[in-house]
Residue, then its C-alpha position, 0 to 999 in steps of 0.5 A: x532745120x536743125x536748130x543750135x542752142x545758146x544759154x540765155x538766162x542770166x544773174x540780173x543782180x550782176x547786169x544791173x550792177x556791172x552791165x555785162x548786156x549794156x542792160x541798166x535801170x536807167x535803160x529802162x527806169x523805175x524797174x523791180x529787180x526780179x520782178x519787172x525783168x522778164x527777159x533781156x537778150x542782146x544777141x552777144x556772141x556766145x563766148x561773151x556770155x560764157x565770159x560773163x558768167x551767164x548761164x541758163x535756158x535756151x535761144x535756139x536759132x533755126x538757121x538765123x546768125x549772129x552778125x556784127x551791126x553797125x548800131x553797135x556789138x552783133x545782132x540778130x539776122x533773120x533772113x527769109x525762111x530763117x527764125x529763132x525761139x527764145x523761152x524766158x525762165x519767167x512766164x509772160x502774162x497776158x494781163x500786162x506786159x512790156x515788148x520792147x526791141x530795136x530792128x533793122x529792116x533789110x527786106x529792101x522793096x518787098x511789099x509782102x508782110x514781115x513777122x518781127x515775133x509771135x507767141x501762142x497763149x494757154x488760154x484753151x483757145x489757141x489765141x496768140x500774140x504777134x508783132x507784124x509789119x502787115x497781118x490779115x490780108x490782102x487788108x492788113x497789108x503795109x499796116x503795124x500790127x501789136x495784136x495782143x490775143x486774136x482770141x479776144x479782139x485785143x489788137x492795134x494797128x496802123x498803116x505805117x511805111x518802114x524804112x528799109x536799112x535803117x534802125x527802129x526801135x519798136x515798143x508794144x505794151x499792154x494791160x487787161x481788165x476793165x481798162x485794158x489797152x494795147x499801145x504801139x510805139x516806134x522810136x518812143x513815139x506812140x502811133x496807135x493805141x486801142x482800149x477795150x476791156x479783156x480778161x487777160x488770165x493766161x501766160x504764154x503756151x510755147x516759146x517766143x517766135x522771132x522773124x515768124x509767124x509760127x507761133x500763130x495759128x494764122x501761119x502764112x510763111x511771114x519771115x522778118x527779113x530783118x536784123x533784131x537787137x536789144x531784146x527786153x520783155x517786161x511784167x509790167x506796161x511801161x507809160x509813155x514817159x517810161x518808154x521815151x526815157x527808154x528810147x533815149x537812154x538805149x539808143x546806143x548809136x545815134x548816127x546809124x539808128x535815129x539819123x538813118x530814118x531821116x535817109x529818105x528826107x535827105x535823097x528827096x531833097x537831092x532830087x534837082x530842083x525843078x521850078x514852074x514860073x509864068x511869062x512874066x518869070x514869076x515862081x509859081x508855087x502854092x505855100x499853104x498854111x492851115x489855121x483852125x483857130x479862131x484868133x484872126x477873128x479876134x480883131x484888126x489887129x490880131x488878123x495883121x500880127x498873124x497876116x504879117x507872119x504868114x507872109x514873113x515865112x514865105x506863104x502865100x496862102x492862108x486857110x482859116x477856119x471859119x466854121x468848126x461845127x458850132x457856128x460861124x466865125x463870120x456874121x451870117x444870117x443862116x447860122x449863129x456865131x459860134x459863142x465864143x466868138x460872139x461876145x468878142x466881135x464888137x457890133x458891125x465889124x465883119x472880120x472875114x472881110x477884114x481879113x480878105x482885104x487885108x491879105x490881097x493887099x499883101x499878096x496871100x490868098x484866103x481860102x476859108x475852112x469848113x469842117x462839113x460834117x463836124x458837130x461840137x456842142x448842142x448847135x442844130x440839135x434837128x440834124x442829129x440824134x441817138x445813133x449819128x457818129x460822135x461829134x458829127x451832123x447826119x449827112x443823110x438827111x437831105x436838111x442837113x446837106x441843103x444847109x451846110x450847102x446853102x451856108x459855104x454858097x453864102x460865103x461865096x457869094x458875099x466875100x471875094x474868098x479866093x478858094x474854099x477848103x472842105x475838112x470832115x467831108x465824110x460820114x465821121x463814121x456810119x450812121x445807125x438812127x432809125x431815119x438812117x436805116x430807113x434811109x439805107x432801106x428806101x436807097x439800097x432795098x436792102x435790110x440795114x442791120x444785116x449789112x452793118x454786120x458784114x460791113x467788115x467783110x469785103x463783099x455785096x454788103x459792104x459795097x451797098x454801104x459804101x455806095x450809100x455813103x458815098x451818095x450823100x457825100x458826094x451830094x454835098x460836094x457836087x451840089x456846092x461846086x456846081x453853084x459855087x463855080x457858076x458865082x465864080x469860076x476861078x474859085x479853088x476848091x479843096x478837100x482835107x483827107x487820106x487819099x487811098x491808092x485805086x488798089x485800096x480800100x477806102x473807108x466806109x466815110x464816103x470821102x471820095x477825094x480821088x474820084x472827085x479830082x479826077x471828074x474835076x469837082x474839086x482842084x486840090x486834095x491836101x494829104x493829111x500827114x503830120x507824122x514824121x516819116x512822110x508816106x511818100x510812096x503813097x503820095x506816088x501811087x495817088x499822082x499815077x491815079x490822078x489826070x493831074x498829078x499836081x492835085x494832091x499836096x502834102x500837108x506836113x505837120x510842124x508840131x509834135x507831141x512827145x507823150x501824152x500828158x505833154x502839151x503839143x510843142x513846135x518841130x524844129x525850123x530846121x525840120x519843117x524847112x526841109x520838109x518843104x523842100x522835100x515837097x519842092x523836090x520830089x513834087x514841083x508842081x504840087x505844093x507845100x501844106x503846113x498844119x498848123x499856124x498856131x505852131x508857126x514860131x520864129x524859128x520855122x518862119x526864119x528858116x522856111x524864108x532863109x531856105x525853100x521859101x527865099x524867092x517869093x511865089x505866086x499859087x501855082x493855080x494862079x499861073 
């Protein structure tokens, strides 16, 4: 391919006074004028350039083409087989950096990778640095990556769903040293960020790589597909406050840029409404919200007041926490209460039984929430030590697993709960102590260590530890429904987790939620899904698996957190209302979960009532 050369390099005095790019300091704020500035390329038309008084190096386009972009001005447009190179007059250095550019997907249903840049180092390694929807498969597939250098293991990525024909702006920083990070983020929202230590003291070897991957030395023909605008490299990283400001201030459009990515929220909801009554003409729908406070606990009239508003915004069931690793918030004889709570309760007064009272008398279901394998404090130091996972118990010993058992079975048997939830029913990581090698040794015959090593290879070794997790979570699952059921039939149990398709590989944690609703141990699997942008393909592919499809309910989230020294905020009622909607549409029979109460405000109660929730329901089991 013959490539056509176009002159970049600009007077940064005169964009920054003038804007003739649409670049400003305030598009980017606190930077250094000659110093930060490492490249700002807006794909304009050339004679726009020429008119301007830029002048310089080289975009080189090898069978790409500008085009007019309904985000505003032209963009760039990548087709299959088609790139660009770009050459800052400035090196890019591996030590810390900003990369930030908007783009529109238009690969449609391709599932294939798609490579937004790559950019070989000088590092004497051959190492390079890539943005890519998808990288390193068949794993890495429908996964953004920001790899800063392969070289050094300096990389973050996240399974994340791309919305074709609607534009994003995606920002990756980094810095190196001791402290060194690599942060990922999508319209200003941070998704994925991995801290390690690198060296990072090399620039760049070659050009910059649009819409391939040629600038790596993992070069599978990945082309972006994809339209580019709005180009900016920077020599130092961002923070988080920096590049929201950048988010807000450079979305030129925000009809076709922002509003495009709410498309899929709006084609769900115009899906027709299908709704399931029983015979007596009764809406049959399970509204599901989670509460990992301890608050209800508090007293009669704390378990009202949050009662009476679960009830206001059209729930009709309520999860509350009551074990969160150190200790009960219930009295119980096989496990202390947790501190916090223990001074608070005055004597005598059982608040889990209050509150399962209170709320049959208001239509709500109480299914109370463990968080199995959990472990906060120094509660139960005898089922763990050195090599357990952080901020977990040891579901390898047989002691622990009998007795987080025994403790929901209690529960069961004493109160009339109408379900019980299972949160952390997982290995929170792989245990590495001394009884969990021998263990692995006793179970397996195999030799622990020289498995660990090769747990990230597809292959025997990784089977054998994915058995052996699986064994002991499922030994806690199995053991509590069986006796559990036999108490009381109709109890609804569920799990909280990520639910991966058959065709993917799951975590090595041991939760097996698909599995374990298709033997039928457990009713429900809540999908765990707080991001704005719902995975719904996934939750498609997870109905196909399932016998009953209705088994898995989407937990939204309805808080979020703008950046990270923020505290958590409330998502608009308006937002939430129609993500309950979307769930009614697109899934009638499953349901609708709701992450968290303590987000729970006015505005989302009146908007959930006023809209999807108007017409009281009854959980869908219970038809």
């Amino acid at each position: 391919m013959h490539g056509r050369m176009y002159p970049i390099i600009f007077s940064l005095s005169m964009i920054m006074a003038v804007g003739i790019l649409g670049y400003s300091k305030e598009g980017f704020p606190g930077l250094t004028e000659g110093e930060d500035v490492i490249l700002s390329e807006h794909f304009d038309p050339i004679q726009n350039r020429q008119a301007a008084g830029a002048q310089g190096s080289g975009l080189e386009l090898h069978d790409a083409m500008f085009t007019p972009s309904d985000k505003g001005g032209q963009a760039l447009q990548l087709d299959a087989g088609t790139y660009a190179t770009i050459n800052p007059s400035k090196r890019i250095s591996a030590k810390a950096g900003t990369i930030s550019f908007w783009t529109k997907p238009i690969w449609g249903e391709d599932k294939g990778s798609h490579t937004f840049l790559t950019m070989p180092w000088a590092d004497g390694k051959k190492s390079y640095m890539a943005i890519s929807f998808g990288w390193w498969e068949p794993q890495g597939l429908q996964r953004l990556y920001f790899i800063v250098s392969n070289q050094e293991g300096m990389h973050c990525a996240v399974p994340y769903k791309i919305d074709p024909d609607a534009w994003i702006m995606i920002t990756a920083v980094w810095k190196s040293g001791n402290d060194g990070y690599c942060k990922l983020f999508i319209n200003g929202t941070k998704i994925v960020e991995q801290t390690k230590s690198f060296s990072g003291e090399y620039t760049n070897a070659g050009p910059i790589y649009l819409g391939s991957d040629r600038g790596a030395t993992d070069q599978r023909g990945r082309s972006a597909v994809a339209l580019f605008d709005d180009l900016t490299i920077l020599g130092r990283p961002l923070s988080t406050e920096e590049v929201i400001k950048s988010y807000k201030n450079d979305e030129k459009n925000l009809q076709t840029a922002s509003g495009g990515k709410w498309k899929w929220l709006e084609q769900g909801i115009s899906i027709p409404l299908e709704q399931k009554r029983n015979g007596q003409g009764k809406l049959l729908e399970s509204r599901v919200i989670f509460d990992e406070d301890m608050h209800w606990a508090f007293s009669k009239k704390a378990a009202d007041d949050i009662l009476t508003k679960v009830k206001a915004a059209g729930f009709n069931v309520y999860i509350p926490c009551v074990w969160h690793g150190n200790g009960t918030y219930y009295p119980t004889s096989l496990a202390p209460m947790d501190p916090k709570l223990a001074s608070i309760i005055p004597g005598g007064y059982d608040p889990l039984a209050y509150l399962i009272q209170k709320a049959h008398s208001m239509g709500i279901e109480i299914h109370p929430w463990f968080t199995v394998a959990l472990r906060q404090g120094t509660l139960l130091p005898k089922f763990y030590e050195e090599g357990v996972p952080q901020d977990a118990y040891d579901v390898h010993k047989p002691e622990f697993r009998k007795f987080i058992t025994d403790l929901m079975l209690d529960l069961v048997q004493r109160y009339d709960a109408d379900g019980i939830n299972l949160d952390y029913i997982r290995t929170v990581g792989i245990c590495t102590s001394d009884d969990c090698q021998k263990d692995y040794l006793e179970k397996t015959g195999n030799n622990f260590k020289l498995d660990y090593a090769l747990r990230g290879v597809l292959g025997p070794a990784r089977d054998r530890i994915e058995r052996w997790q699986d064994d002991a979570v499922t030994d806690i699952v199995q053991s509590f429904v069986t006796n559990a059921r036999k108490m009381k039939p109709k109890l609804i149990i569920s799990v909280d987790g990520h639910p991966k398709p058959p065709d993917e590989k799951r975590a090595l944690e041991g939760r097996d939620e698909l599995r374990w609703a298709n033997e039928g141990l457990i009713d429900v699997i809540f999908d765990m899904d707080y991001k704005e942008r719902i995975d719904f393909e996934t939750v498609d592919r997870l109905r196909k698996a399932l016998k009953q499809p209705e088994k898995v309910i989407v937990m939204f989230g309805n808080y979020d957190k703008p950046d990270e020294k923020s505290s958590v905020i409330p998502r608009p009622g308006a937002l939430v209302a129609k993500y309950a909607a979307f769930a009614q549409h697109k899934w009638p029979n499953n349901g609708v979960g709701l992450y968290i109460y303590s987000m729970l405000n006015d505005e989302q109660v009146i908007a959930l009532k006023k809209g999807p929730f108007a017409e009281d329901a009854l959980p869908r089991w219970r038809g």
